[in-house]
N, C-alpha and C positions, 0 to 999 in steps of 0.2 A: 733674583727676579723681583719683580714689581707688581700690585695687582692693584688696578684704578679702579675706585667705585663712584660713579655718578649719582648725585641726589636730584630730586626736582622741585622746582617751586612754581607760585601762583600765575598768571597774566601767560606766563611761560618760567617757567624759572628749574634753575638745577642743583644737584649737589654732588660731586664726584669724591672716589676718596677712594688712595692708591695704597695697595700692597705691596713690599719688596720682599727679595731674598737675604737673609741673613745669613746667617751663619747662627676612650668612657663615650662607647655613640651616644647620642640623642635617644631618647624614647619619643620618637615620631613616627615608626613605621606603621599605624592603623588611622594617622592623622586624615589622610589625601581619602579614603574610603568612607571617611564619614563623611565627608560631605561639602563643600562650601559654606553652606548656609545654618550648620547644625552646630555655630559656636554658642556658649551658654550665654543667657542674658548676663550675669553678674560678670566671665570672662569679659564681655563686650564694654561694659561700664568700666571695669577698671583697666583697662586699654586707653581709652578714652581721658580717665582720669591720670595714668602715666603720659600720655603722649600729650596731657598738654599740660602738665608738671615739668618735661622733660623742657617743650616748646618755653614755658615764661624763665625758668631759668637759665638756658640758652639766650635768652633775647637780657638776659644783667650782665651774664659775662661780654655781649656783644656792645651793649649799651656802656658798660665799664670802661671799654676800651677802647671808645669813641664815641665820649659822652654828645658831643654836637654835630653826629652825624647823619646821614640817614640810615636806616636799618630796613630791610626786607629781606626774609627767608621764607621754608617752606618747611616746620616741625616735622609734620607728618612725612614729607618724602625723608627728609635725613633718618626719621626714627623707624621707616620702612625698610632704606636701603644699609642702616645698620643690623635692624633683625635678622635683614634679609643675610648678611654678612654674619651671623653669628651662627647660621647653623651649621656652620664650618670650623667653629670656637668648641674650645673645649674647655674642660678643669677652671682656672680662675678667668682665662682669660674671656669665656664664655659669661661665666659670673658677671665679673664687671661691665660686660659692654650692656647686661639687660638691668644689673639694676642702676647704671650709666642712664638708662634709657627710663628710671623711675619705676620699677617693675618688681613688686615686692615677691621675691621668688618662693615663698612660703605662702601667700593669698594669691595668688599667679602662675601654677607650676609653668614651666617651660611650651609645654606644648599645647596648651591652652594659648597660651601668646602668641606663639604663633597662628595656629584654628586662627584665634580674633583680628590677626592681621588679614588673614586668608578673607573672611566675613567683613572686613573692612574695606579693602581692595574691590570684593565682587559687589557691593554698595557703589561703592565710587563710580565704578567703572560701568554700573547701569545704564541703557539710553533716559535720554530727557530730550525732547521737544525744547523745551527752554532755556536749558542750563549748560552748556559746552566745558564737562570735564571728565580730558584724557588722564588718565594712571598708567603707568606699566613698569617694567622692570625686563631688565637684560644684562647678558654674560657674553664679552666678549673673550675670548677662549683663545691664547695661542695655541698655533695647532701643534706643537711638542709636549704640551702640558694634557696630564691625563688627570682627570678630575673625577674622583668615587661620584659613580653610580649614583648611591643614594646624596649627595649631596646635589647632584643635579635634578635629579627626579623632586626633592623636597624642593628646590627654588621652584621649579617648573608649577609642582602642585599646589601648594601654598602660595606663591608670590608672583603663579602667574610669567615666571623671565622665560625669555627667547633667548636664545645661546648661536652665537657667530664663531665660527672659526675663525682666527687674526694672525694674521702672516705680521708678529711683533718685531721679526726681524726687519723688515723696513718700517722702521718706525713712522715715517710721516705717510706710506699707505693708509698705518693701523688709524693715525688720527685722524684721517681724511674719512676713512670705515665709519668712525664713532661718532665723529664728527656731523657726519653729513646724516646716520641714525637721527640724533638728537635734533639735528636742525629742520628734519621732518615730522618728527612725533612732536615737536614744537611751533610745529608751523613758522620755522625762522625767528622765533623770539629768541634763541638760542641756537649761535653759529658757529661759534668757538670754546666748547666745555672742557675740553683737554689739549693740552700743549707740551712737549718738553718730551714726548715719552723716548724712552729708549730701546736699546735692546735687551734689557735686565726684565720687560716687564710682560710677565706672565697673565695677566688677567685683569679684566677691564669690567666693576658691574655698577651700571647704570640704571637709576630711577630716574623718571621723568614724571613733571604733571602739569600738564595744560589746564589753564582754565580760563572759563571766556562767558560773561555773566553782564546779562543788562538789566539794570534797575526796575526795580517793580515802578516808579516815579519817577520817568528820566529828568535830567534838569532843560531846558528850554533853553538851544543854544544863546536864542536871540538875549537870554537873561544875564549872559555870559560876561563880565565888566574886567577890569583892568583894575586892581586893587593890592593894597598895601599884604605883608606877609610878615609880621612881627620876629626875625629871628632872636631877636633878644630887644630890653626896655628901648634902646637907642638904634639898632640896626633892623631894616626892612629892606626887603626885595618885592617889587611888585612883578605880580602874578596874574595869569587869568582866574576869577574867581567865579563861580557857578554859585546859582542862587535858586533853592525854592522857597514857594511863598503858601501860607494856609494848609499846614497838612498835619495829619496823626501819626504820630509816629512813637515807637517805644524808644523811652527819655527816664533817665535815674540822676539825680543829682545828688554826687556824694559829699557829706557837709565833711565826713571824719578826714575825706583823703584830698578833700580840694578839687573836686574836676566834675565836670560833667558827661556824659553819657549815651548815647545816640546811636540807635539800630536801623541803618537803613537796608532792605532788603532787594534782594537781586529777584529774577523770575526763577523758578524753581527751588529746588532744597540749597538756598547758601543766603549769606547777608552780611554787610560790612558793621563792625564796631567800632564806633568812634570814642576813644578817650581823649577830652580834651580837659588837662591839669589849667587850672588857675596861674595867671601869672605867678612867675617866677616857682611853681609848685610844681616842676616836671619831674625831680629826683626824687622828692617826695612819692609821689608815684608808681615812678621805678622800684624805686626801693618795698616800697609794697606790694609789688606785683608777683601775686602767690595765685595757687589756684582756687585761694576761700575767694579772693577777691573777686576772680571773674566768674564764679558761681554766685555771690554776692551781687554781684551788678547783674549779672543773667536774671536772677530770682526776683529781683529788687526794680527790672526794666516794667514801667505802663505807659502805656499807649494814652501820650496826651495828644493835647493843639500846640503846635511848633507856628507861629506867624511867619518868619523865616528861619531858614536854614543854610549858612556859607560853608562852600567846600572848595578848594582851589581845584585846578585841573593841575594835575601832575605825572609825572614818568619816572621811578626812581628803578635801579637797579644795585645788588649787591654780587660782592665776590667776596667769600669767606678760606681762610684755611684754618680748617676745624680742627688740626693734629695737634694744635696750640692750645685748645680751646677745650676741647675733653676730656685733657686731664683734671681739669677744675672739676669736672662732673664726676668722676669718679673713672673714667676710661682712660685708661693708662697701658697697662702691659700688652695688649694689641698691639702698640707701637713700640715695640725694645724687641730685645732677642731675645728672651722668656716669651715671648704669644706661642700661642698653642692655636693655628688652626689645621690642624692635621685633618679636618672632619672634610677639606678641602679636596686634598689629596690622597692624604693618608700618610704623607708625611710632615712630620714637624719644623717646616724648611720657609715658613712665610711671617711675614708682620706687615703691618697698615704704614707704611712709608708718609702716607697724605691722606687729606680730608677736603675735598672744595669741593665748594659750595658756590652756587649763583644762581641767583633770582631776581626777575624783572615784575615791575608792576606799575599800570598805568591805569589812570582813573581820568575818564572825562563825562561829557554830558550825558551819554547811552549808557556808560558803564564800564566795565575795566578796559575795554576797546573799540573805537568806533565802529560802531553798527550800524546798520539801517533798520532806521525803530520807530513807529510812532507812536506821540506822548499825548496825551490827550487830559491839561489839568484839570480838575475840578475844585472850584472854590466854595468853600462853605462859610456861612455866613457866620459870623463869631459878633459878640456885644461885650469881647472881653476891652476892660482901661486898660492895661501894663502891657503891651507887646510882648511876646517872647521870643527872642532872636539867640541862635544859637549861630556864632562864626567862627568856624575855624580857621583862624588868621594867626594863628602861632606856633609852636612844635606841637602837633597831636600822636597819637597812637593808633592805630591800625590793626582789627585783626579779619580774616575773612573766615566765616566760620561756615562746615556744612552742616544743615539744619537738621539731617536725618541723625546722623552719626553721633555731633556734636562738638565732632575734631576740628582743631586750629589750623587748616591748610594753608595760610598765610600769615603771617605776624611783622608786623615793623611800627616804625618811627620815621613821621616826617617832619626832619627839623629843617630845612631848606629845598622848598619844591619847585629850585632853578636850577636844583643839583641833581643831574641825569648820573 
């Protein structure tokens, strides 16, 4: 048997990741009575600082392995929907997928990490007037497979999942079922997250995360122009490029690492980070991109005068197969005939067959989608000589960060913004 997990990402974006059959509980039962909201601040901090340790390291083995690509994912859903996946894990195979996941299991016990996921999730998943972002999580369930009790109760309590019975035996029912899930709790950004299934596969658990966020300073369409895109010293593709003029904005310019720096912020608790490396300095970068760095550049961001500011209009979407990819991080025996997720069942009969992943994201004048918005600039009058023009017209970086939390809910690279 087979058990698919879906992850989620930004604009709409997902991550699936499949169990098959091959061939020590948890100490969480007093978790779900404390409370949602009663995880400890220091819990909450080092969540935060795993999950987006886990997040910049994932984005070098991505970046590794298609240095001139574009890149977008969703940290937080993948390191959601594998937690959420571990409380099914036992002995090492439990071990490895959390400190996989950057989680120092002796400043971290287990169920702390979880609680902080739980306090993380019931954050997200807040209303806002402003801010449009959905979280959830779901199990879809053939209906011959009998799944413990507490392992159901514990997704439910912590993680928030809704549980489907799935008639696996007709396989292309079940992915029309999960399918068509996904492509509603995504509002259509996401149509097709699973494919191929068969009749081996026993269990389907899907994260999702929508989000949908307009700029505190939208750009002015009419500013909108037709401009160069530097993929490398000799090659360009031109682009629509969006333009503001005269504004403050938090600006770090790093002499050590070559790039410069730029916060612009959405309406509610979120806001985009722009790294843009110095000619020909983008590996550079990479290769330095730890999480001193973006505490670094966080710490180090003030609010100057920006004269202008270029940002191309673009649409990138990724598909990832992560089963390739986490063993580099330390997740391994989840995938062999050694995993232990008996916590599942209750028997020792399953392993992670796959991992995919797909995530969309589009940025235009309103913001990661068009909206109906009015922008209203205001010019302030400045006496400075030297312009300060910040454009990004070459491979930049991307992260979309939520302001309350602190988490990386999006991360990528846009090295070609003709490349859907």
């Amino acid at each position: 048997m087979s058990l698919l997990l879906a992850l989620g990402l930004l604009v709409a974006g997902f991550c699936p990741a499949v169990f098959c059959h091959p061939g020590g509980p948890t100490d969480l039962d007093t978790l779900a009575s404390e409370g949602r909201d009663n995880g400890t601040h220091v819990g909450n901090l080092r969540l935060v600082s795993g999950n987006n340790d886990f997040a910049l390291s994932l984005y070098k083995q991505l970046a590794s392995k298609a240095p001139t690509k574009n890149i977008i994912f969703s940290p937080v859903s993948i390191s959601t929907a594998l937690a959420l996946a571990s409380l099914g894990a036992r002995n090492t195979t439990k071990e490895e997928i959390l400190q996989g996941l950057k989680f120092n299991l002796t400043e971290l016990p287990e169920a702390e990490i979880h609680q902080s996921f739980q306090h993380l999730l019931h954050t997200l998943r807040r209303p806002s007037d402003q801010l449009h972002l959905s979280v959830g999580n779901a199990l879809f369930i053939d209906e011959q497979l009998q799944l413990l009790a507490k392992f159901t109760e514990d997704a439910r309590d912590l993680y928030a999942a809704e549980t489907f019975t799935t008639k696996f035996q007709d396989p292309a029912a079940a992915e029309q079922l999960i399918n068509d899930f996904v492509k509603k709790e995504t509002q259509g950004k996401i149509s097709e997250l699973v494919k191929d299934l068969d009749r081996t596969t026993a269990l389907v658990l899907v994260n999702y995360i929508l989000f949908k966020g307009k700029w505190k300073t939208p750009f002015d369409p009419l500013d909108t122009f037709l401009s160069k895109f530097y993929l490398s010293k000799r090659r360009w593709v031109q682009v629509p490029m969006m333009k503001l003029e005269s504004l403050y904005v938090p600006y770090f310019r790093d002499e050590e690492l070559h790039c410069t720096v730029v916060e612009l912020e959405y309406l509610g608790n979120a806001s985009a980070l722009f790294i843009l490396p110095d000619e020909g300095k983008i590996r550079l970068v990479e290769t330095a991109l730890l999480p001193e760095s973006l505490s670094r550049w966080k710490d180090a961001l003030r609010t100057r005068w920006i004269d202008e500011f270029y940002l191309p209009q673009f649409s990138i979407s990724g598909e990832y197969q992560l089963e390739s990819i986490l063993p580099k991080l330390g997740i391994r025996e989840v995938f062999t005939r050694k995993a232990d997720l008996s916590g599942i069942t209750g028997a020792q009969n399953l392993r992670v067959s796959q991992v995919i992943h797909k995530a969309v994201l589009d940025v235009a004048e309103k913001g990661t989608e068009a909206a109906a918005a009015t922008g209203i600039k205001f010019a302030f009058t400045s006496a400075k000589v030297r312009p300060v023009i910040v454009s990004l017209d070459r491979p930049f970086l991307m992260a979309i960060l939520h302001s309350e939390t602190h988490n990386i809910l999006f991360l990528g690279k846009v090295a070609n913004p003709k490349e859907t």
